[in-house]
C-alpha atoms as one frame of an Amber mdcrd trajectory, in Angstrom:
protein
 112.234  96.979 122.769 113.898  95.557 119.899 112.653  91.737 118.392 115.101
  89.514 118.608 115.364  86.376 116.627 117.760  83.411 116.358 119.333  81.712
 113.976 121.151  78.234 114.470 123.787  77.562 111.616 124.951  73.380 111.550
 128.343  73.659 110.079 131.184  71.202 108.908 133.239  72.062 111.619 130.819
  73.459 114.488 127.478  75.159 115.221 127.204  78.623 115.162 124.065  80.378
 117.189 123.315  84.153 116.841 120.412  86.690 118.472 120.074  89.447 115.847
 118.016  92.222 116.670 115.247  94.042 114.151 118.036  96.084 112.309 120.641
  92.782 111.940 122.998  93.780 114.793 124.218  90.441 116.567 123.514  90.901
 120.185 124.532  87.668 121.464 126.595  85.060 119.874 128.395  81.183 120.742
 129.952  78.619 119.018 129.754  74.987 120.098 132.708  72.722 118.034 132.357
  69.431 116.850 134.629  67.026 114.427 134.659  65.883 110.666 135.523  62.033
 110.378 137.269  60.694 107.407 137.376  57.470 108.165 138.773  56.846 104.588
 140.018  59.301 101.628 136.525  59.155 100.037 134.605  59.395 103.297 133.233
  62.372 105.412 130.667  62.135 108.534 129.597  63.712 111.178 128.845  61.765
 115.102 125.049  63.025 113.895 124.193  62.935 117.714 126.818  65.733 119.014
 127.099  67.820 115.594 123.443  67.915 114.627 120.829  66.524 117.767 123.144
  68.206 121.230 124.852  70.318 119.149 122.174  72.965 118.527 120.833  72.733
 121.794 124.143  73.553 123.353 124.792  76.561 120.850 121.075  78.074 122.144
 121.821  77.629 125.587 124.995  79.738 124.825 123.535  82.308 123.930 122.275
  83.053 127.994 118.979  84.402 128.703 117.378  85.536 125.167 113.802  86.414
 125.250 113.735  85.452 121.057 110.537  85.846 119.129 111.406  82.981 116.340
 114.238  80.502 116.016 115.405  78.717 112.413 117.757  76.160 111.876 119.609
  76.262 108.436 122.622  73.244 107.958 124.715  72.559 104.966 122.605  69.624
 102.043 122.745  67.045 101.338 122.940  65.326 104.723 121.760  62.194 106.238
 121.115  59.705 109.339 119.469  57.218 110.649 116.688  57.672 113.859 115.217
  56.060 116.566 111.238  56.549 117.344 112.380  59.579 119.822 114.621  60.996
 117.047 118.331  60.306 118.036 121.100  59.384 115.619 121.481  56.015 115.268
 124.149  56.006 112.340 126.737  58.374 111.236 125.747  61.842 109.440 126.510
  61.628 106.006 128.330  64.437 104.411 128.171  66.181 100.753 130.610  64.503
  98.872 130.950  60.855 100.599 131.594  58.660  98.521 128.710  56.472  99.514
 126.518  58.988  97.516 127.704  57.780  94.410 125.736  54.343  94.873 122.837
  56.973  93.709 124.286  57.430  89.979 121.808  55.181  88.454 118.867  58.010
  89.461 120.687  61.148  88.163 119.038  62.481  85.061 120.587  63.557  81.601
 120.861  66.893  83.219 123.316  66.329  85.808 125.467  69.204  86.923 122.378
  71.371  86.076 121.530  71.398  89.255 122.331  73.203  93.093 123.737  70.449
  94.439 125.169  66.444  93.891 122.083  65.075  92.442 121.709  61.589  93.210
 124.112  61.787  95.993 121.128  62.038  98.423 120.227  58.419  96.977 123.012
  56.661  97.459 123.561  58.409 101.341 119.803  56.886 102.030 120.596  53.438
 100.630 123.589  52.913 102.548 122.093  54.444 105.686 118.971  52.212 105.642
 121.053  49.181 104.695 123.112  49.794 108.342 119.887  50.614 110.478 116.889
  49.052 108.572 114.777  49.240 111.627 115.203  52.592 111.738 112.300  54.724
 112.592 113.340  57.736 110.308 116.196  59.157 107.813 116.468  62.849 107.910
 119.080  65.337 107.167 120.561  67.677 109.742 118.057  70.255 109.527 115.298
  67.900 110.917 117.164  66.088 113.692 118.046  69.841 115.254 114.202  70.509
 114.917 113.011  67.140 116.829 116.151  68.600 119.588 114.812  71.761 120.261
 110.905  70.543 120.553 109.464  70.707 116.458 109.007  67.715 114.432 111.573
  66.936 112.157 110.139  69.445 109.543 112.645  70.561 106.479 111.636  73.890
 103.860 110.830  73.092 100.345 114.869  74.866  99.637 116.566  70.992 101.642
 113.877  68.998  99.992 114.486  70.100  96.398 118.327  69.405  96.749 117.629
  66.036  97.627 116.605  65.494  94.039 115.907  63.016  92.560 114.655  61.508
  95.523 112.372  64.461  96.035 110.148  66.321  93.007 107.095  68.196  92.328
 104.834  65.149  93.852 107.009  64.890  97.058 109.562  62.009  98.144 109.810
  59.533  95.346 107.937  56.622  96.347 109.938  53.848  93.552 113.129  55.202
  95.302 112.101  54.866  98.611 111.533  51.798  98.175 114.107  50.695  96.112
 115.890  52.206  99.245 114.091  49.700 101.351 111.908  52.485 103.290 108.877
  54.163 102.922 108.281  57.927 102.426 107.009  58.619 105.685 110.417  57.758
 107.152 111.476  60.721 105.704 111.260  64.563 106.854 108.106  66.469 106.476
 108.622  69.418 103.930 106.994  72.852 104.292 107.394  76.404 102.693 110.185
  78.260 103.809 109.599  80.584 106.233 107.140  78.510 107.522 106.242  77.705
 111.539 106.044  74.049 112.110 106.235  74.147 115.555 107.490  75.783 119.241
 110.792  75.790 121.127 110.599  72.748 123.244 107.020  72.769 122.935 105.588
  75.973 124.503 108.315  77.990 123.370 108.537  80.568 120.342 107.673  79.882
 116.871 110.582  77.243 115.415 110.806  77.290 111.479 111.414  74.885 108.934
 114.765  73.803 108.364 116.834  75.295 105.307 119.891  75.436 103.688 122.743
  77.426 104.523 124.307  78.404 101.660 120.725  80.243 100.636 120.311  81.664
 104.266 124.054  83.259 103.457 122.803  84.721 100.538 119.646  86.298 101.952
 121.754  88.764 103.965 125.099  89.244 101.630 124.387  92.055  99.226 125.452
  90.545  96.456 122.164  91.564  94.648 122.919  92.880  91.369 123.893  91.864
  88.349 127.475  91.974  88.494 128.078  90.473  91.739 129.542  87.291  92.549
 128.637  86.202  96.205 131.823  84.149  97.383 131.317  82.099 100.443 135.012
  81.193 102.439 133.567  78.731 104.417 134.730  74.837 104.936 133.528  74.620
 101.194 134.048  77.466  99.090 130.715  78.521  97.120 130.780  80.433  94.128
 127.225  82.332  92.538 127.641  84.751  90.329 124.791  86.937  89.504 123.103
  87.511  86.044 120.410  88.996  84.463 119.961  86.265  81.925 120.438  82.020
  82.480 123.868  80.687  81.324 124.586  77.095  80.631 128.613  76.685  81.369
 130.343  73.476  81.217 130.270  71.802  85.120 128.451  74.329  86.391 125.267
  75.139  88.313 122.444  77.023  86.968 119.318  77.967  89.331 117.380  81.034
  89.555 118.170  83.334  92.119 116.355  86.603  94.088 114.904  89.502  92.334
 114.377  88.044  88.710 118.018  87.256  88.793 120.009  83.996  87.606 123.043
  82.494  89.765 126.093  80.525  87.563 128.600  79.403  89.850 129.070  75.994
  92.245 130.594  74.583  95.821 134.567  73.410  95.640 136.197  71.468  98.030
 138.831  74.044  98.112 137.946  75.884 100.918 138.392  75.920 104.802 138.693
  72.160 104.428 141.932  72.431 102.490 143.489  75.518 103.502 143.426  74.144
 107.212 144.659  70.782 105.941 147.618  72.513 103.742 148.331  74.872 107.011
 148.743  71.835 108.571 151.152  69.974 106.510 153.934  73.490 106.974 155.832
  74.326 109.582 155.107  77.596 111.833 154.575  80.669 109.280 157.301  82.863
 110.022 156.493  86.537 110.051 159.799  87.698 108.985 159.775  85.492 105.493
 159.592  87.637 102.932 157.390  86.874  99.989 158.590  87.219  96.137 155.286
  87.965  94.393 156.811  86.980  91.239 157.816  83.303  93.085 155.400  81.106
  94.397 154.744  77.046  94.236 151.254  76.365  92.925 148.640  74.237  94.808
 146.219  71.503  93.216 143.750  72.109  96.179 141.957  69.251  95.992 142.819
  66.537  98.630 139.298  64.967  98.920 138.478  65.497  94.810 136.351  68.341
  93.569 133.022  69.035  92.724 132.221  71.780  90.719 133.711  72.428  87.990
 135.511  69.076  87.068 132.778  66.342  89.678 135.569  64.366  90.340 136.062
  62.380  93.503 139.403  60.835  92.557 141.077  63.531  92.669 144.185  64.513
  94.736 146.156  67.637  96.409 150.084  68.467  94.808 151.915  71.304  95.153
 154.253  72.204  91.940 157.271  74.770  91.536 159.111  74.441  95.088 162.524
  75.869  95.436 164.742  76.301  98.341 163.655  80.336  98.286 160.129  79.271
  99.088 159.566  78.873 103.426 156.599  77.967 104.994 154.579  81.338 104.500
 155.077  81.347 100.601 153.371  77.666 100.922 150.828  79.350 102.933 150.261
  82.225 100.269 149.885  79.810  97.948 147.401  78.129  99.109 145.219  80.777
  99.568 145.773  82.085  95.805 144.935  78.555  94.771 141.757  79.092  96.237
 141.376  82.350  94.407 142.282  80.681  91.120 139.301  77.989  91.707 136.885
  81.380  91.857 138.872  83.056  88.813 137.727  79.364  86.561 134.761  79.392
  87.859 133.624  82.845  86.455 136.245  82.135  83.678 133.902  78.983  82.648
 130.311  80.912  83.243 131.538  83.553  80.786 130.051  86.154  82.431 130.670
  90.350  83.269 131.920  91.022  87.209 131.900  93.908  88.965 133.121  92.620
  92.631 133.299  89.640  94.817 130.859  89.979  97.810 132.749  87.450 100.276
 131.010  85.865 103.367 131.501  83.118 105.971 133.672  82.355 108.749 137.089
  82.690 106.074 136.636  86.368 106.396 138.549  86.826 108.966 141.581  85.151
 107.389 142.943  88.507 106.147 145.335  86.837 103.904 142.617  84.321 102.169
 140.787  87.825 101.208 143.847  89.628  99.839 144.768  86.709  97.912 141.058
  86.214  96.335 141.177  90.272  95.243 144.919  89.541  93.858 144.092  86.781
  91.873 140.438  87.633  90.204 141.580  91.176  89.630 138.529  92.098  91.486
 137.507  94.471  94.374 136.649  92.010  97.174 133.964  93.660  99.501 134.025
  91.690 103.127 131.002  90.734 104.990 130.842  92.885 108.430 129.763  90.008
 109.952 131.447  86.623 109.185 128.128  84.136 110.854 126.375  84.847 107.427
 123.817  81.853 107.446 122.970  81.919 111.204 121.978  85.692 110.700 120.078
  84.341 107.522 118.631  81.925 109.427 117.489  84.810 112.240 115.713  86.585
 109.478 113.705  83.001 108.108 112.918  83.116 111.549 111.464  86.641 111.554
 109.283  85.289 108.708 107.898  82.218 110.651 107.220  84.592 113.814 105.195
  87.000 111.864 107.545  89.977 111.988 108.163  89.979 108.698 105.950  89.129
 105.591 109.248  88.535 102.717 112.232  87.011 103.233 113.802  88.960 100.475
 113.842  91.832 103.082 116.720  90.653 104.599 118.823  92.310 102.190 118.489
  94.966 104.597 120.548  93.343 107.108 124.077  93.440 104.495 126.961  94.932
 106.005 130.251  95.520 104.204 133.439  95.447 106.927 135.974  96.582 104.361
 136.554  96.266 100.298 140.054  94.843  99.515 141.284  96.005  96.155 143.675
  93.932  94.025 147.665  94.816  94.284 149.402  94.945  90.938 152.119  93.584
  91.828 150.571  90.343  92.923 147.916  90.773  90.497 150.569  90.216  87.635
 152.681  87.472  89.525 149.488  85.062  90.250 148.522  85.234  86.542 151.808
  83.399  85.504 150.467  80.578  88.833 147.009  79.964  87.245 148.415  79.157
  83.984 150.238  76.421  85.982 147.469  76.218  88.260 144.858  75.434  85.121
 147.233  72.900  83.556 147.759  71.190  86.494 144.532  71.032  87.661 142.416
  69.330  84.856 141.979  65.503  84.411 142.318  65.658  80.457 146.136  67.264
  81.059 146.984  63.882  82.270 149.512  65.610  84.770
């Protein structure tokens, strides 16, 4: 009978549960929703209790009767909340990007933008957190309030813990910051290896894992392997890595070291799902019949909440340039999704580096039109994820490792399945280049535009 394992994935916009089976297949699937809250331009939360404690628990159950071996939680970092002694949210879920992360500046090294993530952002999340619930029993990220839920202690992998720098290092949580916080360190998650078991589903259950990242858990099972490669994620934030054989230092990017002796250049940019449902938004109905001029299109600034890497600046805002009256509500559309294509195209433009092909994952891979746009734009062969739950089947595979099915979590390379490989149209191809000349003046602080 074939081992099946699940995989819980905490998302922006919901949480995605999937049973894979020994050789990857999904055998059972469900998807519970929950909202973002922007109470203000700068601000993005979560209701921590629905989205990260009832929301997992409710994605399991939805899967029906599983007899899993192993079950891993992986969420997007940084993240935080506030908990009562029995582990329920007691504040809002704090977001990447909130603007009450930047109260954390003062403990970001000389090396910021070195990093995976917004270092120091984790600080000022905690501050602000403890300052609204200081008789909190715990803070802890998404990861560990889904773990207390479904019967483990609030246990996080050494992958969450090491983007919470500088709050977390070599000797563990930062004891000056915690307290400068106004907490102690054992308010904070426990951190174990990846991989590892720290517990049992609701007690008696199968092994439960440590909590990890998403974004790595995605990576685990894309393909993108090679030097070469550039692993794309089209999720609510679009994630770029390229792969090298050697480290590169490029101006506003990240640097870290990736699988197999390999180095990943690249970066998250608000100029993902979160804006292309936000642009769809502002048009009218796309009209099937409008036809597109590929050597006509407006150009999108896609950045309506600011935008991390490459330019790691909150203050800045969406615009869309070069309307006419040919230009209906699918050449808006179009455009938007190229401008989310040019974003990847500076990106690799900035790391400097030699690509071979764009291995694309999350749920944006079934926007067929997002895809064609990304191969138009980079010039690039786009090959498309089979599957578009890329970190909950990571997340399966971590929790292989913490059942004892499997010794390496690099194995799950196994488990990469191409759908289809887009390659670039000329015609477009030649047409967008014109855009991201308009697109790259637009888009940079210095221009002053």
């Amino acid at each position: 009978m074939p081992q099946v394992t699940v995989g819980i994935d905490i998302g922006t916009t919901s949480v995605k549960a999937v049973a894979v089976d020994d050789e990857g297949h999904v055998v059972a699937r469900s998807r519970v929703p929950h909202s973002i809250v922007v109470p203000s331009p700068g601000r993005m939360e979560h209701d921590a209790r629905r989205a990260w404690q009832t929301g997992p628990v409710k994605a399991l159950s939805g899967l029906g009767e599983i007899d899993a071996k192993g079950v891993a939680v992986a969420a997007m970092v940084p993240s935080i909340t506030a908990v009562d002694r029995r582990g329920r949210p007691m504040t809002p879920g704090l977001l990447y990007g909130d603007e009450r992360g930047r109260t954390g500046a003062e403990h970001v090294p000389s090396t910021e933008g070195s990093g995976p993530e917004g270092v120091g952002e984790i600080v000022g999340f905690l501050r602000w957190t403890a300052e609204q619930a200081p008789t909190a029993a715990g803070y802890w990220p998404a990861q560990a309030v889904a773990n207390k839920a479904l019967g483990g202690p609030p246990a996080i992998d050494l992958g969450v813990a090491f983007t919470s720098m500088p709050l977390f290092g070599n000797d563990g949580w930062d004891k000056a910051i915690c307290h400068d916080c106004g907490l102690s360190p054992d308010q904070l998650a426990t951190v174990e290896f990846p991989g590892s078991q720290v517990g049992n589903l609701f007690g008696d259950g199968p092994p439960l894992a440590a909590g990890t990242v998403d974004v790595w858990c995605e990576q685990l099972v894309s393909g993108a392997t090679a030097s070469g490669d550039v692993h794309v994620v089209c999720g609510t934030t679009l994630i770029v890595w390229a792969m090298v054989a050697d480290p590169v230092s490029a101006p506003g990017l990240w640097s870290v070291g990736g699988a197999k002796g390999l180095h990943m250049v690249g970066g998250a940019s608000n100029a993902g799902g979160l804006f292309l449902d936000w642009a769809n938004r502002m048009t009218a109905k796309v009209s099937s019949s409008e036809r597109l001029d590929p050597s006509n299109l407006p150009v999108w600034v896609p950045y309506p909440r600011g935008e991390r890497t490459p330019y790691h600046d909150a203050s800045m805002r969406a615009s869309l340039h070069g309307l006419d009256l040919t230009h209906g509500a699918s050449a808006v559309q179009r455009a938007a999704w190229e401008a989310s294509g040019f974003v990847v195209r500076h990106h690799l433009e900035l790391a400097g580096v030699v690509v071979k092909r764009l291995v694309v994952t999350g749920g944006g891979t079934k926007v067929d039109g997002w895809m064609r746009a990304l191969a138009d734009v980079t010039g690039l062969p786009v090959h498309v994820a089979a599957d578009p739950e890329g970190a909950a089947r990571g997340a399966a595979f971590i929790a292989r490792v913490a059942a004892g099915l499997e010794s390496d979590v690099n194995d799950a390379e196994r488990w990469a399945r191409t759908g289809r490989i887009i390659e670039p149209d000329e015609l477009w191809r030649r047409g967008a280049d014109g855009r991201y000349a308009t697109f790259l003046a637009r888009s940079d602080p210095a221009s002053g535009d």
